[in-house]
N, C-alpha and C positions, 0 to 999 in steps of 0.2 A: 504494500500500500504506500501512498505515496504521501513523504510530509507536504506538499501542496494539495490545495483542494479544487483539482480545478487541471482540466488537459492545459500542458502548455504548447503554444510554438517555439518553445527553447529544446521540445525534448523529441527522438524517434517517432514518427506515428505511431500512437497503437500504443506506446510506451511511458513512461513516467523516466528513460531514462535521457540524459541531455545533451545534446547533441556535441559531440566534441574531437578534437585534433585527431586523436588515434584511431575513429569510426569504431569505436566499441559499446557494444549495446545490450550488455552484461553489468547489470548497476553496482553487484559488489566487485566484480574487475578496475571500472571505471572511478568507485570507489579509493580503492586502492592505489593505481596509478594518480589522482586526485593528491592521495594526502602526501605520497613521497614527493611530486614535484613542487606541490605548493609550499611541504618542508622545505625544498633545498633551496626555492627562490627566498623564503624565509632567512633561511642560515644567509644566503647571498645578503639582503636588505640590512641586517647586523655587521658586515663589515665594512658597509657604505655609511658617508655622513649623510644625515638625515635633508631633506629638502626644507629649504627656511627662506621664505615663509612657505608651513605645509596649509595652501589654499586648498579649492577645488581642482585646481590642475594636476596638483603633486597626490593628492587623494584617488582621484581616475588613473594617475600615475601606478600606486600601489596595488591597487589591484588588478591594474593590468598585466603588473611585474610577474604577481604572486600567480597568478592563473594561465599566464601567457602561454605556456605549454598544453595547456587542457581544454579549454573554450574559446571557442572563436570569437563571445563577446566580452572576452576579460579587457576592461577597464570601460564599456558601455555603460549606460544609463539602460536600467530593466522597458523593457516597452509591454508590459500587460499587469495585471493585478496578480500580485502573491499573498498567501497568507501560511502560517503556520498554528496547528489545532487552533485557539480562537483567537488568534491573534491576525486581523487582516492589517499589511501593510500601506504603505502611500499610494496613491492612484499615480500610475505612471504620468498621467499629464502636469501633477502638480511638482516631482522628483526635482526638474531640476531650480524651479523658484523657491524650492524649499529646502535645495541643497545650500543656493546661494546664502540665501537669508543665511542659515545655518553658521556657513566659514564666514560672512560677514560681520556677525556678531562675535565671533573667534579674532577676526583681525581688530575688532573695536576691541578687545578685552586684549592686546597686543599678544595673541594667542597661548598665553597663561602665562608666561614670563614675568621674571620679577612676582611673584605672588609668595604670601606664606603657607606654608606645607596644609594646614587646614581649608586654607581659601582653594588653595588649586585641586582638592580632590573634590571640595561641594561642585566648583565649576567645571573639572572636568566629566565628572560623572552626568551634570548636563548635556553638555557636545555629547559623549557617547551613545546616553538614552537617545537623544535626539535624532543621532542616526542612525542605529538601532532602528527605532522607529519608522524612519522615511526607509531603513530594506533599499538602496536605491540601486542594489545588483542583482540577479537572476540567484548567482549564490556565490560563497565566498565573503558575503558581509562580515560573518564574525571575525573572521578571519582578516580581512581589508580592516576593520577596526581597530582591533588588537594591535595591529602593526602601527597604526596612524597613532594612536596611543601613546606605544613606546616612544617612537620620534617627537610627538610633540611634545612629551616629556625631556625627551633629552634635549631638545633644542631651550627647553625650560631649567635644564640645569640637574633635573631630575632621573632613576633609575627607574623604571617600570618592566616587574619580573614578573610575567603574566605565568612563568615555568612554577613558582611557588606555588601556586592552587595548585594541590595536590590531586582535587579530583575536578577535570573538566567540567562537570554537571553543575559544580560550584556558580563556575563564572554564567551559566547559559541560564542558569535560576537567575541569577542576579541580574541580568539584563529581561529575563522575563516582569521578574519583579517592579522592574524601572519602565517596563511598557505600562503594565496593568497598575501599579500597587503608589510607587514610589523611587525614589534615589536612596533611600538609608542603606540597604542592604549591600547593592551596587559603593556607595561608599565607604562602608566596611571591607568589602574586600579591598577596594580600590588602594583603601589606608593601611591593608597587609603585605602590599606588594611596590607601598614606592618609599625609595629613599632618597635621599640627597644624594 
């Protein structure tokens, strides 16, 4: 079954699997090949300096980086509606005036630089929910996040060790949490994993 609810045109006919570079249509194969490449673009992204300012361009950037071996539309804006169990995400028409909004409020807040350790996990747990929320890629968002994270932290002066949550399901509650509920929980973790 598929975590979307809804046929896509990103995926095989017929299929929930999604359409991609090595034409394989075998979802825990494509799976697989998935998370080795988007690791090693990963490890790659950790020994580059990060992009500064990281606007919209440098964002589309990352996830194109991380997925560029796997989907043909890694670093596109999604073009249909997604949701996950009851969570529906942004209407693709609204993706990219609400991407902008988004990093424009990030460059008004000189994108968290210079702030103290308390101020920058309420505000960045913000920015994260917020895109979280808008979902603005087919998939790869948590992933494209987590990365933009790290960098705007270190361009902040900051360490962000997303490898510390010991259990993945951790961080994906916590951004669940931050759609439906709130930021508390998302800034608890958030305050477990950054240091100076």
């Amino acid at each position: 079954m598929s975590k979307y609810q809804h046929t896509s045109m990103y995926c095989y006919p017929g299929t929930d699997v999604l359409i991609n570079l090595f034409d394989v249509e075998d979802e825990q194969k494509l799976k697989e090949l998935e998370k080795v490449y988007s690791l090693f673009r990963l490890a790659e992204l950790r020994l580059q300096k990060p992009a500064d300012p990281l606007n919209v361009k440098a964002y589309l950037a990352i996830h194109q980086y991380i997925l560029q071996d796997v989907y043909p539309f890694a670093g596109e804006l999604r073009q249909e509606m997604i949701s996950k169990g009851s969570s529906s995400f942004a209407h693709p028409k609204h993706i990219e005036t609400q991407l902008l909004k988004i990093f424009n409020e990030l460059k008004s807040e000189n994108y968290l630089k210079k702030l103290p350790r308390d101020q920058l996990i309420v505000r960045l747990a913000y920015f994260l929910s917020e895109l979280n929320a808008l979902h603005p890629f087919r998939e790869g968002n948590g992933r494209c996040i987590r990365e933009f994270a790290r960098q705007l932290l270190l361009n902040a002066g900051y360490q962000l060790e997303w490898g510390k949550v010991l259990e993945p399901a951790e961080i994906i509650n916590a951004f669940v949490d931050s759609f439906n509920k709130g930021n508390d929980r998302l800034e608890r973790l958030l305050s477990e994993i950054i240091t100076p």
